[in-house]
C-alpha positions as CSV (number, residue, x, y, z in Angstrom):
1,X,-62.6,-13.2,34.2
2,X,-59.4,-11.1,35.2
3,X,-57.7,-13.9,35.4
4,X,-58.8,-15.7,32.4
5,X,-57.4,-12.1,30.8
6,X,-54.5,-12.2,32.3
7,X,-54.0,-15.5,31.3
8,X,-54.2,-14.9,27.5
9,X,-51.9,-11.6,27.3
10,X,-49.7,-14.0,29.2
11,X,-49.5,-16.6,26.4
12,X,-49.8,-14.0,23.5
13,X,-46.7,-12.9,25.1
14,X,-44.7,-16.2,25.4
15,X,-46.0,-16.4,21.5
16,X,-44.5,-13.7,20.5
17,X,-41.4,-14.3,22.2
18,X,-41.2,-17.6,20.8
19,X,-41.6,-15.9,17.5
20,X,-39.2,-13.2,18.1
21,X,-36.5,-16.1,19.5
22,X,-37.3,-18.0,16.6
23,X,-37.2,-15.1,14.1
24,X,-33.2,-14.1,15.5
25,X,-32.0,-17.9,15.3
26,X,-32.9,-17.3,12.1
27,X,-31.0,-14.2,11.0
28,X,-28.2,-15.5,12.9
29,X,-27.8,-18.7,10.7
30,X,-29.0,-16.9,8.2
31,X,-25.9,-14.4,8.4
32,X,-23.6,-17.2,9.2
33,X,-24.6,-18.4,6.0
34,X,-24.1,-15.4,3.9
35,X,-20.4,-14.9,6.0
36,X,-19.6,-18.6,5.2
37,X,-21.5,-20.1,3.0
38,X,-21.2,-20.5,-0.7
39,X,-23.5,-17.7,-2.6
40,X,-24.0,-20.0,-6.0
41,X,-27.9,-21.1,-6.1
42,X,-28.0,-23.0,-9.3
43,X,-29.4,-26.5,-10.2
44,X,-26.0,-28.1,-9.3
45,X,-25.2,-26.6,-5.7
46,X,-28.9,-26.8,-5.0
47,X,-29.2,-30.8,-5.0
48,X,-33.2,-30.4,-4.2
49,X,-35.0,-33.4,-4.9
50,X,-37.6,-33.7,-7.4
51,X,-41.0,-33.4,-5.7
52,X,-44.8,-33.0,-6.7
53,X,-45.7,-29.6,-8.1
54,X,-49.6,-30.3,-7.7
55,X,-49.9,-31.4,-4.4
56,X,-51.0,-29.2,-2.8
57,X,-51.7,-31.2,0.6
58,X,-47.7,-31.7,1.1
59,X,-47.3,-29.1,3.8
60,X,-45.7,-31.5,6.5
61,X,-41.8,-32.5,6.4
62,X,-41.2,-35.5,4.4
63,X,-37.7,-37.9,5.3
64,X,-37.6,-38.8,1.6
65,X,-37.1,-35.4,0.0
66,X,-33.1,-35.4,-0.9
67,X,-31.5,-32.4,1.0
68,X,-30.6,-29.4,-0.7
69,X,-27.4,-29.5,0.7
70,X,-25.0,-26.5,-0.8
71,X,-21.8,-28.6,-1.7
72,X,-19.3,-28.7,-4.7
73,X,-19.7,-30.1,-7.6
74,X,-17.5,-33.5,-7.2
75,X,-14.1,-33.1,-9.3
76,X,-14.4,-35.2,-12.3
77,X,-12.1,-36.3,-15.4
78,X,-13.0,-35.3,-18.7
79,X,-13.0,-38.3,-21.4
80,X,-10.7,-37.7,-23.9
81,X,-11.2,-37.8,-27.7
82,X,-9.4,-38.0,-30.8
83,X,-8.2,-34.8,-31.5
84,X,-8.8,-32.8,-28.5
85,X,-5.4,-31.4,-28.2
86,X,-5.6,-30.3,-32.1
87,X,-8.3,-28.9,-30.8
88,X,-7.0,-26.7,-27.9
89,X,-4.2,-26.0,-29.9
90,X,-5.8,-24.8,-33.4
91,X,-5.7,-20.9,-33.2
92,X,-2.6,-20.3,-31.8
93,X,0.4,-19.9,-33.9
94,X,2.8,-23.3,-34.6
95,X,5.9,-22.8,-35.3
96,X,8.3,-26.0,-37.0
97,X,11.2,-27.4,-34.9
98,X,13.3,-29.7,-36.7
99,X,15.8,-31.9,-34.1
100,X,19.1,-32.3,-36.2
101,X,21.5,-35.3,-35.7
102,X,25.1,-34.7,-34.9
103,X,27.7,-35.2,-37.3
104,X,29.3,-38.2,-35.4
105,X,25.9,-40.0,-34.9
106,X,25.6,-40.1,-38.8
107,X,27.0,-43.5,-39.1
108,X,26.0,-47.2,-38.6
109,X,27.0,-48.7,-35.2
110,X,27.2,-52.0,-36.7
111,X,29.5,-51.4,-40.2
112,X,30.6,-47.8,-40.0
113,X,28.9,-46.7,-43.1
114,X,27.2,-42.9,-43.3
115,X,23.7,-43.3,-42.6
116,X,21.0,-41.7,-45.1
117,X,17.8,-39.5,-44.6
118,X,14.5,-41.2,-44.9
119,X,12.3,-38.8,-43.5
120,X,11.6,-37.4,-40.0
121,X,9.1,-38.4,-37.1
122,X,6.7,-36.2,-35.0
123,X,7.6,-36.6,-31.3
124,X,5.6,-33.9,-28.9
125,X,3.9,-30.8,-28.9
126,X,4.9,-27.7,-26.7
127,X,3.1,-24.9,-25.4
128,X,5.7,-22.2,-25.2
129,X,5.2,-18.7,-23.4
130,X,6.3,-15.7,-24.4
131,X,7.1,-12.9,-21.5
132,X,5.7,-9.6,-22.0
133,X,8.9,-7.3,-22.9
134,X,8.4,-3.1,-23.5
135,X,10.2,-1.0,-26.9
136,X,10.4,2.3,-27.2
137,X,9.3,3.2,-30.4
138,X,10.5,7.1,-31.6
139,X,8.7,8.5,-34.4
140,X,10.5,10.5,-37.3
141,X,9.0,12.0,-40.1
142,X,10.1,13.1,-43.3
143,X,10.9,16.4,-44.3
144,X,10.7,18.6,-47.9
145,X,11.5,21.4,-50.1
146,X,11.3,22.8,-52.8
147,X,14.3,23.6,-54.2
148,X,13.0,25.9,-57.3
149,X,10.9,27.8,-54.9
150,X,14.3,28.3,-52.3
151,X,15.9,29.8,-54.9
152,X,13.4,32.1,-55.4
153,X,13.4,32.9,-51.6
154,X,9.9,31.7,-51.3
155,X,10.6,28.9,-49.1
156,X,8.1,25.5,-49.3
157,X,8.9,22.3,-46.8
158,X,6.3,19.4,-46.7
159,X,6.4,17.6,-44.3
160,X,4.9,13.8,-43.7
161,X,1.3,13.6,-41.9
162,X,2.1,12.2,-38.3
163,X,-1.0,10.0,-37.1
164,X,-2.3,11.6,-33.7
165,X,-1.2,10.5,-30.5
166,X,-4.2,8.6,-27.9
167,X,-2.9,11.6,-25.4
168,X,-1.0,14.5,-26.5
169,X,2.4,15.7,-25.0
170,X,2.3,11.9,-23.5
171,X,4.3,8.6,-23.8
172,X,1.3,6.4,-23.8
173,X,1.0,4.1,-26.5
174,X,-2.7,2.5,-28.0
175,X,-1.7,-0.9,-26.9
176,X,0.1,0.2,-23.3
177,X,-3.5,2.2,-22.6
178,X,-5.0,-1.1,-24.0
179,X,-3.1,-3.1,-21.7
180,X,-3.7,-1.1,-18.6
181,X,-7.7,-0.9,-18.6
182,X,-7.8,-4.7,-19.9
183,X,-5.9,-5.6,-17.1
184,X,-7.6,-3.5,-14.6
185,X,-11.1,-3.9,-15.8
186,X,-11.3,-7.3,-17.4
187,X,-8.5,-9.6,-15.2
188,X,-9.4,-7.4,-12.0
189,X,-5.5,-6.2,-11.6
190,X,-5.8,-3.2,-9.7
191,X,-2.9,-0.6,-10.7
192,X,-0.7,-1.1,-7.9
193,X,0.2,-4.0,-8.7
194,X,0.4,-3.2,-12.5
195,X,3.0,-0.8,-11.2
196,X,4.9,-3.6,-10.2
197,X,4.8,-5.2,-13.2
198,X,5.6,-2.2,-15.2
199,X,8.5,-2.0,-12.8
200,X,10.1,-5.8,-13.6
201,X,9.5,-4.7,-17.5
202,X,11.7,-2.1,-17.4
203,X,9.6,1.1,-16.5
204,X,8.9,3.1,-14.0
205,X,5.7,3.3,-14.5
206,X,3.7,5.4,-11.8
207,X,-0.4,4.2,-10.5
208,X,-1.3,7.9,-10.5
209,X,0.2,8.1,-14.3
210,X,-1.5,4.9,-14.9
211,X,-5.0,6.6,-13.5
212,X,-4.3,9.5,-15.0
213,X,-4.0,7.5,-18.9
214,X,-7.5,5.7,-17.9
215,X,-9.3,9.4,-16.8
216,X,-7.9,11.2,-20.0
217,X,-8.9,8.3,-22.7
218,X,-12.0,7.3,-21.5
219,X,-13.3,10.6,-21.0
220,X,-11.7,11.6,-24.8
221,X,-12.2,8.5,-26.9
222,X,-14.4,6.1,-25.3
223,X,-17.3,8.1,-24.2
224,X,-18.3,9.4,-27.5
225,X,-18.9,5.6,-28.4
226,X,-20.9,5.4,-25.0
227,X,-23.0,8.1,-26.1
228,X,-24.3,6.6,-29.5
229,X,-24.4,3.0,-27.9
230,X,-27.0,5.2,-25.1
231,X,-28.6,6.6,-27.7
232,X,-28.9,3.2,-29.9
233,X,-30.2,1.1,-26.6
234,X,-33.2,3.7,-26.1
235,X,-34.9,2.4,-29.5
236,X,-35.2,-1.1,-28.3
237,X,-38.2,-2.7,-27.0
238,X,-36.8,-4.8,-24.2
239,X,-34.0,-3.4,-21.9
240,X,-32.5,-5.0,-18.4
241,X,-31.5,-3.2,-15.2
242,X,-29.3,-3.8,-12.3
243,X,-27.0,-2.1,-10.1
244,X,-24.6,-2.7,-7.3
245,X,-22.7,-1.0,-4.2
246,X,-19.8,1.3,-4.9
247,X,-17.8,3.1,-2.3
248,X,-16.1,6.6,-3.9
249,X,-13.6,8.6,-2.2
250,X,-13.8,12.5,-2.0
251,X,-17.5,13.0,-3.4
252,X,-18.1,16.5,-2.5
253,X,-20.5,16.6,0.5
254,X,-20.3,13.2,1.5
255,X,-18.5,11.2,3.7
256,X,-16.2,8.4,2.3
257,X,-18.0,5.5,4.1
258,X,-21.2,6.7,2.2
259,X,-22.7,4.3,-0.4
260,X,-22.7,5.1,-4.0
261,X,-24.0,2.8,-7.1
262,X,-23.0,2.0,-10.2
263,X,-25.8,1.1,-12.5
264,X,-26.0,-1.1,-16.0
265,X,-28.2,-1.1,-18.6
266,X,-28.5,-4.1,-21.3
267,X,-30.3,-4.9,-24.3
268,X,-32.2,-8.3,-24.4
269,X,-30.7,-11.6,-25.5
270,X,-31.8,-11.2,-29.3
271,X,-31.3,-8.0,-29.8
272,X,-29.0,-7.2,-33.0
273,X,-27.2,-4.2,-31.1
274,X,-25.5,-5.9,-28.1
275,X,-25.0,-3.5,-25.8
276,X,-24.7,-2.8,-21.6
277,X,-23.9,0.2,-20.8
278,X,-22.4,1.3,-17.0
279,X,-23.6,4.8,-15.1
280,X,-22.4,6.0,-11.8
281,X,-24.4,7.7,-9.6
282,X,-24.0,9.0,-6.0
283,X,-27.2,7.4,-5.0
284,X,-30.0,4.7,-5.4
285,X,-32.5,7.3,-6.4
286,X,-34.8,6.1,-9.3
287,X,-34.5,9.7,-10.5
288,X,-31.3,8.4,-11.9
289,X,-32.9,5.6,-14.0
290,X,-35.5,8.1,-14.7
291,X,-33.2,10.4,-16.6
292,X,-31.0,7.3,-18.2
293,X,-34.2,5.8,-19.4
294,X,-36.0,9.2,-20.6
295,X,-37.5,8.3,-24.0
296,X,-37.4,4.3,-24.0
297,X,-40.7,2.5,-24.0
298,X,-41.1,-0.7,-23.8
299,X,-40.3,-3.7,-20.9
300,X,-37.7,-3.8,-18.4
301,X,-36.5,-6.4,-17.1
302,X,-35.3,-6.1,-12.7
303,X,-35.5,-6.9,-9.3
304,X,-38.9,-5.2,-7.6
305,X,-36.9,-2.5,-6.4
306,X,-39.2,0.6,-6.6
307,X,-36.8,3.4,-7.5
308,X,-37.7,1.8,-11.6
309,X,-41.5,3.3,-11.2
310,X,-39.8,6.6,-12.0
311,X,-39.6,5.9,-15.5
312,X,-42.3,6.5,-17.4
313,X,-43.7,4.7,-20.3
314,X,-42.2,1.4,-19.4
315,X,-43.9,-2.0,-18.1
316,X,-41.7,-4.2,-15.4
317,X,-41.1,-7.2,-15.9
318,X,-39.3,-9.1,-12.4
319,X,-36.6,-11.6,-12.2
320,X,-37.4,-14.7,-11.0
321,X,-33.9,-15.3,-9.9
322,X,-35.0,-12.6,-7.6
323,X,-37.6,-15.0,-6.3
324,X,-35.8,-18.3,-6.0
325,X,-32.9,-16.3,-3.9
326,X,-35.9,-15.3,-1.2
327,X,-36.7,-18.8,-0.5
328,X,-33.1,-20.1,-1.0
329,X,-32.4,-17.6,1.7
330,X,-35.0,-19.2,3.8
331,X,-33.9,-22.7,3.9
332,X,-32.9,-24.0,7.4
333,X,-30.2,-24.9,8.6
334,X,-31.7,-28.6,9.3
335,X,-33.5,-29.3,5.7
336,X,-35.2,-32.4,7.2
337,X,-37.5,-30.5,9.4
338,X,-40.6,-29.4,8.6
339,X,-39.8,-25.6,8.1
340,X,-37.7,-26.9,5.1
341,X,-40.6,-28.6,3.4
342,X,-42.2,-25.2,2.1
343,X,-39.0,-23.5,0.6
344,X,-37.9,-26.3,-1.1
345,X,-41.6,-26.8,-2.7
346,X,-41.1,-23.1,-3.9
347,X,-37.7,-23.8,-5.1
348,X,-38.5,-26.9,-7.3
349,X,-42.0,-24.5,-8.8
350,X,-38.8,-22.1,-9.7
351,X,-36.8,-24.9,-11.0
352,X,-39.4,-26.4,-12.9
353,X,-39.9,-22.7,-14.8
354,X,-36.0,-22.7,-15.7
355,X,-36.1,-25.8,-16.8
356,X,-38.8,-25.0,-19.2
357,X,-36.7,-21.7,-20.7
358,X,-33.3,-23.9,-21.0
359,X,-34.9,-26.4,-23.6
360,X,-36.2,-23.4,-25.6
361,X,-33.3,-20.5,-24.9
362,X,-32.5,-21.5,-29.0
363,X,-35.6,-21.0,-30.2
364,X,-37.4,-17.7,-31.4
365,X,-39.3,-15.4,-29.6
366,X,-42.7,-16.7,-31.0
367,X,-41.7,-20.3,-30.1
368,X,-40.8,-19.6,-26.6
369,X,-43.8,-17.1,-26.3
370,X,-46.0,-20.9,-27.2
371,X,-44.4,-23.3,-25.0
372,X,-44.7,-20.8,-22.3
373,X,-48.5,-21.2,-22.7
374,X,-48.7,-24.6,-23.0
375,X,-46.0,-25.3,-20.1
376,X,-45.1,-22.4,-17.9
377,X,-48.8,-21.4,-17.5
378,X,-50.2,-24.4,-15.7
379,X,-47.1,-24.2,-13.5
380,X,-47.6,-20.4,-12.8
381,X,-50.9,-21.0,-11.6
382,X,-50.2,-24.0,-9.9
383,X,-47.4,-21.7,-7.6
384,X,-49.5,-18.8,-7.0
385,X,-52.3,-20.8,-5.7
386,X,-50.0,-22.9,-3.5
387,X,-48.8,-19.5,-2.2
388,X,-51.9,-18.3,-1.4
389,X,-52.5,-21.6,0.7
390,X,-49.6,-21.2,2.7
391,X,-48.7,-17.5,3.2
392,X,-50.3,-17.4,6.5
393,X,-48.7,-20.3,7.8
394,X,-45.4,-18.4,7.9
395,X,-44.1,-16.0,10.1
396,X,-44.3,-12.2,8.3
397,X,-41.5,-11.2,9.6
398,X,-39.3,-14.3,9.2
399,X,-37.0,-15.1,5.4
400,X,-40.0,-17.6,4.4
401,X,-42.7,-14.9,5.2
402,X,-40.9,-13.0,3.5
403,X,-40.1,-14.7,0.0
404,X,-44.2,-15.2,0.5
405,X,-45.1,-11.4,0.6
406,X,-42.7,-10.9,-2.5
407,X,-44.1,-13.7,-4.2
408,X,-47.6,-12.6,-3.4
409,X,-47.2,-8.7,-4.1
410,X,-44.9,-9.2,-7.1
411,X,-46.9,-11.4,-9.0
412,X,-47.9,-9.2,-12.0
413,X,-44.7,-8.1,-12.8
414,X,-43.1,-11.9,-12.3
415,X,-45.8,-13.2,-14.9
416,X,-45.1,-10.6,-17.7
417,X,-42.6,-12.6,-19.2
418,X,-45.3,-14.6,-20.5
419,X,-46.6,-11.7,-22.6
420,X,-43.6,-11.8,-25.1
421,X,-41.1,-14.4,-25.9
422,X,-38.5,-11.8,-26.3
423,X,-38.8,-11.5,-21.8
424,X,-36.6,-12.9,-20.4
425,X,-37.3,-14.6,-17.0
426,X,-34.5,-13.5,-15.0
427,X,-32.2,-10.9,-15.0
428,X,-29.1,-12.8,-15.2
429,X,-28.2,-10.7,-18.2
430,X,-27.8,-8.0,-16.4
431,X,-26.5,-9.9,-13.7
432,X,-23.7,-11.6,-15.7
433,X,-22.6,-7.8,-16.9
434,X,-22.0,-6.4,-13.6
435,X,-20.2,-9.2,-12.0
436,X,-17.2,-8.4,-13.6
437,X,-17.3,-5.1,-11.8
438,X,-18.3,-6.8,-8.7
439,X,-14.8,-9.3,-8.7
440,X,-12.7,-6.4,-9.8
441,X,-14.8,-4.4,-6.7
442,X,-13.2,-6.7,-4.6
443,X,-9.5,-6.3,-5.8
444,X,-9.6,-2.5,-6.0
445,X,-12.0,-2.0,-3.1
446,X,-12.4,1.0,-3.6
447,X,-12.4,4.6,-6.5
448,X,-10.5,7.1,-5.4
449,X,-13.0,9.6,-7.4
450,X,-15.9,10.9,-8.5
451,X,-13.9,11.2,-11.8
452,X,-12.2,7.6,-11.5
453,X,-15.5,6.1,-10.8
454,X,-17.1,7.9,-14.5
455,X,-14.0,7.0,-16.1
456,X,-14.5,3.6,-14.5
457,X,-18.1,2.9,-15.8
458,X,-17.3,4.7,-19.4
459,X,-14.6,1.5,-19.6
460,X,-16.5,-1.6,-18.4
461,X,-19.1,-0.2,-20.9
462,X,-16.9,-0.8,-23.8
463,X,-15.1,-4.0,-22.4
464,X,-18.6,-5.4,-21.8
465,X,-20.5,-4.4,-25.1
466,X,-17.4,-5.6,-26.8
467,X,-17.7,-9.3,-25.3
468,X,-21.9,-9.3,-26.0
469,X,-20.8,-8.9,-29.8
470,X,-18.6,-11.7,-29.7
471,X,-15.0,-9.3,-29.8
472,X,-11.4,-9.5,-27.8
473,X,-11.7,-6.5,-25.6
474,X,-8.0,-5.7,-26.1
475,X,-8.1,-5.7,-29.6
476,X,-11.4,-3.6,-29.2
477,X,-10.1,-1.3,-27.4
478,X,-6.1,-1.0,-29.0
479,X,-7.8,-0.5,-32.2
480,X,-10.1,2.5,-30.6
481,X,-6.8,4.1,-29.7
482,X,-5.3,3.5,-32.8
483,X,-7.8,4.7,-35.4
484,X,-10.1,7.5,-33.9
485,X,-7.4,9.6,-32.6
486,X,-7.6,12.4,-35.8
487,X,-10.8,11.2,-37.1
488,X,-13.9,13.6,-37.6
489,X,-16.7,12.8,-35.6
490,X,-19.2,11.8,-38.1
491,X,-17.1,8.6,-38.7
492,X,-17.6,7.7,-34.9
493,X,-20.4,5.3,-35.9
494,X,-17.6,3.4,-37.4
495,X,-16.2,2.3,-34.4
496,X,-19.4,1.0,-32.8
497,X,-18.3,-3.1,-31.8
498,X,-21.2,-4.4,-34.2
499,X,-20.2,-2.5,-36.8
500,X,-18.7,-5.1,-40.3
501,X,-15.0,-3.6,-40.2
502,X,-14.8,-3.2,-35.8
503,X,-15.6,-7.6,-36.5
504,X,-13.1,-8.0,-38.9
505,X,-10.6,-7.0,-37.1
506,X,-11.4,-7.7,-33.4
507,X,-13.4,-10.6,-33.6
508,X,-12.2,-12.9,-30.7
509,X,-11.0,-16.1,-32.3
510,X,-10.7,-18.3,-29.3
């Protein structure tokens, strides 16, 4: 009997240490994946092959399901049709060049005589470009008196209203302020090498004066809007959350290699108040979306992360982008064998779902909310039983395991978009918003302040709010400095992007 004993721990040990070998060629291809690999997991880099959704027997590997092989998209040539180029061309300003004969050509090669006009010919069409070039504009302003009053030796002078300056005692212009942050925060130019191109303009134009520009007219003239847009977003019904890694220089009581976050905040697809709105925070804590989200009720849209249980009053609703990544992240590196077969099943219920919501992202909410019953429903339960099926033919611990406990334990909060049609089913809203921030992340690597990184997230909430409601973000944001310098604060609501004159004038027309 001893040895009989012996005999099993012995081969629950070589089990385990086949799983635990198995397990870490896992998270090595896994990483070398993530280090090298592309990150996009859409229907086009993820060429999965279509494959039963009820069968519920296919658990083996099967040669004829088409790899889901991560490649590029092959280069292709778009056809060309009449008036494409009229097309390209039709907003920007045309201006009339007229190609003159010489004197000495004006005459027949044949018999000499002076030719005449008949008319002209269109030969091309040129795309010219304009380089950026600085003025220095000084300001003067009229003085008065009154000469009747002077002779009285009561002395009156008048003198012509001055509009206020975006930053007193300064040089900064709207449109040089304008130009900065849209650089920085929309094209990802971080401000050293703005500096240079301040430099080859003319000016020496300092990053610290640059920063400094940023700091003061965020903090002044941008936040105020942030404010009422915060307040605004809290009376919807459906809201999205995200938020992402930031790494802050000289945060008191914390080392610089410490994590910090910066968080968004976005109101749902068909909501007539576009807005996302960015918050930096030292930490992760759900206290922090807790206080942001103090008084909204409603659904919010997110990953499962837990910290979003703080807030009260709310009902989660999970992204099942979220879900697809788990078992995209568990695909093999040979997607022929038979630990492929289950993640790619998972993958094409997800694709299925997304499918579904692309044929009815036009519709309304009480459309959507139908075909979800009718459609998404036999799907959904289709999934969850085939995940209960499998789940214990995984490994816990391994990425498919995984994707499998989240699956499992998420499940509520991954079928609540079928409550509403207003739900979205991923959180690629608030995915889209932040990845600007991520791209310019990688550019500027890095805020040099507690102050930089509020300033930071007071700007990307304008520049992004501004492109939800359909406006140029420079013009957005040169006509902020412009106009509110001077103006009480009770017109603020003026300024708001969806408000009739803000689309007038900074409406983005191409």
């Amino acid at each position: 009997m001893q040895e009989i004993s012996s005999e099993n721990k012995l081969n629950e040990r070589i089990t385990a240490l086949e799983n635990e070998n198995k397990y870490l060629h896992e998270m090595v291809a896994y990483l070398t994946k993530k280090l090298y690999g592309r990150s996009s997991e859409t229907s086009k880099t993820l060429n999965i092959g279509q494959m039963s959704l009820f069968d519920e027997a296919e658990t083996e590997a099967n040669d004829k399901v088409k790899e889901p092989a991560l490649e590029d998209v092959e280069a292709y040539r778009r056809k060309k049709f009449t008036g494409q180029r009229e097309e390209k061309l039709k907003n920007l300003p045309h201006d009339r060049v007229l190609i003159k004969m010489h004197q000495d050509d004006m005459f027949c090669e044949t018999c000499g005589t002076k030719l005449t006009r008949i008319g002209e010919e269109f030969v091309r069409t040129e795309v010219e470009y304009i380089p950026a070039k600085l003025r220095v504009i000084d300001y003067y302003r009229e003085v008065y008196e009154c000469r009747q009053c002077r002779k009285q030796e009561l002395p009156y002078i008048e003198k012509s209203v001055m509009p206020e300056p975006v930053i007193p005692h300064s040089y900064a212009s709207a449109s040089s302020i304008a130009h900065i942050m849209y650089q920085k925060y929309v094209n990802a130019v971080p401000l050293y090498r703005q500096e240079t191109d301040w430099k080859n303009l003319g000016l020496k134009l300092s990053r610290a004066t640059m920063a400094n520009w940023i700091i003061w007219s965020a903090d002044e003239w941008l936040k105020p809007l942030v404010d009422r847009m915060h307040k605004t977003m809290l009376a919807e019904k459906y809201l999205h959350a995200d938020e992402t890694v930031l790494q802050v220089m000289n945060e008191p009581g914390r080392k610089n290699t410490t994590k910090s976050y910066m968080w968004v905040y976005g109101t749902y697809k068909d909501s007539k108040t576009p807005i996302r709105i960015f918050e930096y925070q030292p930490t992760r804590s759900g206290e922090n979306a807790r206080k942001f989200l103090q008084g909204f009720k409603g659904y919010l849209v997110s990953d499962a992360y837990q910290g979003y249980e703080k807030v009260e009053g709310i009902q989660r609703c999970y992204c099942w982008a979220h879900l697809r990544r788990y078992f995209v992240e568990a695909l093999p590196k040979d997607i022929k064998s038979k630990e492929a077969t289950l993640p790619i099943q998972a993958i094409e219920y997800c694709k299925e779902l997304f499918k579904i919501e692309d044929e009815i992202s036009d519709e309304d909410a009480k459309t959507r909310y139908k075909v979800r019953q009718e459609k998404s429903m036999p799907i959904l339960d289709e999934f969850f039983a085939w995940i209960e099926n499998n789940i214990n033919k995984t490994l816990p611990k391994s990425k498919l395991g995984k994707a499998f406990q989240y699956a499992q334990n998420q499940k509520e909060g991954l079928l609540r978009y079928l409550e509403d049609g207003h739900i979205a089913i991923s959180n690629n809203l608030a995915e889209n918003s932040i990845r600007p921030f991520t791209i310019g992340r990688k550019n500027w690597l890095i805020s040099g302040s507690p102050k930089g990184a509020r300033a930071s997230a007071v700007v990307y909430s304008i520049i992004e709010t501004a492109k939800a409601n359909g406006l140029d973000a420079y013009k957005y944001l040169n006509y902020i400095f412009k106009n509110m310098p001077g103006i009480n604060q009770e017109y603020y609501e003026e300024f708001l992007p969806w408000h009739p004159d803000i689309q007038r004038a900074c409406k983005k027309t191409i």
